[in-house]
C-alpha positions, 0 to 999 in steps of 0.5 A: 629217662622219661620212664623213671621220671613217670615211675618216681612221680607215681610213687610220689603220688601214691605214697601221699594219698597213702600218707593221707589215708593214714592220718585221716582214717588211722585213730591213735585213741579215742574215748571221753571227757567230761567238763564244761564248754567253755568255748565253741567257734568256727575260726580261721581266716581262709578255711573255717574250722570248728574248735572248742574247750573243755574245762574238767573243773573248777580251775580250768587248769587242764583245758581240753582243746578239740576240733569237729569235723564240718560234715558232723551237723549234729554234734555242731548243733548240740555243742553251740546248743550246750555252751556253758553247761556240763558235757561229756564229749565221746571223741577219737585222737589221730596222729596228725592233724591237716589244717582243713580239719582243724588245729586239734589231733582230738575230733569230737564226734559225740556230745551228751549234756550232763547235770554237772560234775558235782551232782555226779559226785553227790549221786555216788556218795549217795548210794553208799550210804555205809561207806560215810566217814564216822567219827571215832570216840575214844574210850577212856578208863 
């Protein structure tokens, strides 16, 4: 008895440092997103974490909510550094989140500052001159 008892907690064991390693080193996607920092704190009330929005445009329908990891300083600097200006943030998604980590599966791992969404729009418009929309003129007899 004692035996499966030992052999069952084992497996107990095992299979939740298994769990763990999976949520934690297991990315779902990651990739990047553009917007302005709308927000950016460390909240909670026992366990701290860092969380922050993300809004791609004027209206701030589509929020993005992320969470930084603690150990990330730099990406923390920069984004307290950035708020209220236009950003574009690398990030990876997991799974699942724990709560020592954050609220969001999205993890912000890098932060650049950009001009804005608008002057990256104008400078594209602006190398193509050849593709402005011309008025038609209709010729008549």
């Amino acid at each position: 008895m004692r035996k499966i008892i030992s052999i069952l907690l084992l497996f107990l064991i095992i299979s939740g440092i298994g769990y763990f390693l999976v949520i934690y080193y297991f990315t779902y996607s990651e990739g990047t997103r553009v917007g302005e920092l709308i927000r950016f704190s460390k909240k909670g009330v026992i366990i701290k974490t860092w969380e922050g929005e993300l809004s791609p445009n004027i209206s701030g329908n589509h929020i993005f909510k992320f969470s930084v990891e603690d150990g990330n300083k730099n990406t923390i600097y920069n984004l307290q550094e950035f708020q209220g200006n236009f950003i574009k943030v690398h990030y990876i998604e997991r799974l699942k989140s724990f709560f020592w980590l954050g609220e969001s599966v999205y993890f912000v791992t890098k932060v650049e500052k950009i001009k804005s969404s608008h002057s990256v729009i104008n400078k594209v418009e602006d190398n193509h001159p050849e593709e402005q929309i011309h008025e038609h003129q209709e010729v008549t007899d």
